[in-house]
N, C-alpha and C positions, 0 to 999 in steps of 0.2 A: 326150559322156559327162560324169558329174558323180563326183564322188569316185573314188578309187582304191585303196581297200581290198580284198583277196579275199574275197568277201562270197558266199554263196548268193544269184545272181542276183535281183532284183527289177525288173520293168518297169513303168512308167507311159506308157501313152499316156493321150494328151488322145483325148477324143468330141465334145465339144461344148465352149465355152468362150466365149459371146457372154453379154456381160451384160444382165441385164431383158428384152431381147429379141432375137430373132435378127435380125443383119443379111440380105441376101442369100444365099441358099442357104447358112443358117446356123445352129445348131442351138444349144439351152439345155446347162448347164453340167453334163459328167457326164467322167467320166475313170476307165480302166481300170487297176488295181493285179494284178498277176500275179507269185505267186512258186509252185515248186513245183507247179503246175498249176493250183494254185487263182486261181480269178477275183472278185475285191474290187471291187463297181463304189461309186464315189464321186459320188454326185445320178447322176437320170437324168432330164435336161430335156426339152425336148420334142424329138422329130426324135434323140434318140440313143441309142435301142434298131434304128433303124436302121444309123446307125454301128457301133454295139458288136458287130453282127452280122457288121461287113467282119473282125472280130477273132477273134470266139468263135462260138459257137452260144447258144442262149438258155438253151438247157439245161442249160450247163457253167459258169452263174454260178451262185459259192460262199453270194454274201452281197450286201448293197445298203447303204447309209448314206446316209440322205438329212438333209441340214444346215438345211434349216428347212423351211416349207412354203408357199412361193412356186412358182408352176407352173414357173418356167423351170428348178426344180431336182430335179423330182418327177413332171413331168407324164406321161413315157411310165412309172412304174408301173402305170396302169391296163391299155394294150398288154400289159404284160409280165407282169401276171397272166391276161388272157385267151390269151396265145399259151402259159402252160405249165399253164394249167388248159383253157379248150376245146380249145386247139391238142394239148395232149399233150406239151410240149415242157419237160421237163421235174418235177423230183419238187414235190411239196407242203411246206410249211414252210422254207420259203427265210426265211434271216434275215434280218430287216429293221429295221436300224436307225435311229432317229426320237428328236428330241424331244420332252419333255412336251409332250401339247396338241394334235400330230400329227393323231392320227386325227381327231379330234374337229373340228379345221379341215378335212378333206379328205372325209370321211362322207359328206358330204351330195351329192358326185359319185357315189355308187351308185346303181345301180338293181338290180331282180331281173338277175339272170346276171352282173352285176358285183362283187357283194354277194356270188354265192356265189366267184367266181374271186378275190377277193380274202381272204377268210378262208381258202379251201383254200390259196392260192398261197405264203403270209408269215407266217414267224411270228413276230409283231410282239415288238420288244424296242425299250420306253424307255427313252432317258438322259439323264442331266442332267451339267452341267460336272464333272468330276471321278472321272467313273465309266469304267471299265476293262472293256474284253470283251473275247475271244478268238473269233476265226475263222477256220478254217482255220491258216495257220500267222502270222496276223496278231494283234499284240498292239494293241488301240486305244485310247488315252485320249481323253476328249470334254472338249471346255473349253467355256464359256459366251462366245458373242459377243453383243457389241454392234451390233444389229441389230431390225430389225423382230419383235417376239415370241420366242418361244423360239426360237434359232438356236445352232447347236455350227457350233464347230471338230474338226477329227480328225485327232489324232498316231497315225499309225501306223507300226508297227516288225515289222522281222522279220530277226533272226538281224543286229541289231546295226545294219541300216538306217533308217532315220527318214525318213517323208515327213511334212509338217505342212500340213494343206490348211486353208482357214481359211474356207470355205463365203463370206456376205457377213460383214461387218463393220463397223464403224464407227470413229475413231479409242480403241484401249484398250490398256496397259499389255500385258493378257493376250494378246496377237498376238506381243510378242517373247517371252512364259514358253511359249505353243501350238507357236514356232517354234525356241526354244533349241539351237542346236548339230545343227538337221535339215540331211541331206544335204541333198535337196529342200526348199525352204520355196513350194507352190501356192497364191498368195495373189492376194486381186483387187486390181486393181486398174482399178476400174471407171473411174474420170477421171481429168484431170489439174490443172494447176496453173489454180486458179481455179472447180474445180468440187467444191470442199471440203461437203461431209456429212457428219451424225453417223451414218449408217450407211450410210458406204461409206465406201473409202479411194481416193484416188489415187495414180498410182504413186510419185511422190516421197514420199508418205506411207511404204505399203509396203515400199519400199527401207528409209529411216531403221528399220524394224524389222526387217528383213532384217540390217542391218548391227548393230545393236544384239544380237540374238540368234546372230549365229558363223552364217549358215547356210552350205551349201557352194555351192546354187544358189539363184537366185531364178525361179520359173516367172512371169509375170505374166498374168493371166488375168483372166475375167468384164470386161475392157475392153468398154466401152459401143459398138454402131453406132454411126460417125459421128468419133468419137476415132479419129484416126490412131497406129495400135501406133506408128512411129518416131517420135514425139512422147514417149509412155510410153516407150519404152527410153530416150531422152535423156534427161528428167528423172528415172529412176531411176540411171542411170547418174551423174546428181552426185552422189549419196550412198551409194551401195554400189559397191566397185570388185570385187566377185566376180563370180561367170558370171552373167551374166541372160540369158534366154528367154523369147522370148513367146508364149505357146498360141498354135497353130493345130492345127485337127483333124489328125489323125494323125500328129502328135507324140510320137516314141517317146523317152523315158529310158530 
């Protein structure tokens, strides 16, 4: 467990957490947020509408937030508009939250019956860094990352908790103002020392703003196939001395 205040419970399981692609029996980057009943899902990569289902039912999600539009972060929205529009599995106008530009990159994957399950299914809401929405009992800020085209961050909070997930990234200031004083700080960190990009971090990166920002935990997550996670906790561990964690699917907070 991560902080120790008497708070209105909030749980974060991991779904998916493999970065750019999935390793072996390994799913794209999605993570479930539950307070009060309501269900918050965070990217839904591919292969984790399967998982979310070991969780919830399809029908019992509140809202969706997807952080840019690369498949490994978005790809089973299609699934997930057909199983609660043909399937029946659930209501119409499910919130969907997205960056400018969103749809316009991901359109051209419809076809007839997709086209209609997807307009009945979501109802789309874009945002840009600095914009604030309410879902359920979730309050979200969206920050702008440093990333491949329009890509957000999202702080969200409920009844005084703060998780700060930071979708992909690149090295930018705004990763420790996204993660400032979050219980949770779920941040990638796709490489490590020596596989430095301007849009991704490694975890020694990640830490340094982990620890610059107060956060309570560090999750470390979207590590790339191939990068061994006890590699990343090590060199996260030289520059944050707070709790670190490393996704793996069904990882409960």
């Amino acid at each position: 467990m991560c902080g120790t205040r008497e708070r209105t419970l909030v749980e974060l399981t991991v779904l998916g957490c493999d970065g750019s692609w999935p390793g072996p029996g390994g799913t794209g980057s999605s993570y479930l947020l539950t307070c009060d009943g309501f269900h918050l899902v965070l990217d839904l990569g591919g292969g984790a509408l399967g998982r979310l289902q070991e969780q919830t039912g399809i029908a019992d999600i509140g809202a969706v937030c997807v952080s840019h539009a690369h498949p490994d972060h978005y790809a089973d929205l299609f699934p997930l508009s057909i199983a609660r529009y043909w399937g029946g599995l659930g209501a119409t106008a499910l919130p969907l939250l997205v960056p400018r530009g969103f749809f316009e990159r991901v359109s051209h994957a419809l076809m007839p019956g997709t086209a209609e399950a997807w307009s009945s299914t979501f109802d789309m809401r874009t945002l840009s860094g600095g914009d604030e929405h309410a879902v359920g009992p979730f309050s979200i800020q969206t920050f702008d990352m440093a990333h491949v085209g329009a890509s957000l961050g999202f702080r969200v909070s409920a009844d005084g908790t703060v998780l700060a997930y930071t979708g992909d990234t690149g090295p930018s200031d705004v990763v420790s103002d996204l993660a400032a004083g979050a219980d949770i700080f779920l941040a990638e960190a796709t490489h490590i020392d020596g596989g430095e990009r301007d849009f991704h971090l490694t975890a020694r990166q990640t830490a340094r703003y982990a620890s610059v920002a107060g956060v309570g935990c560090l999750v470390l997550t979207h590590i790339e196939p191939g990068v061994d996670p006890a590699v990343s906790l090590a060199q996260a561990r030289e520059v944050f001395d707070g709790t670190i964690l490393v996704a793996h699917p069904g990882l409960r907070i």
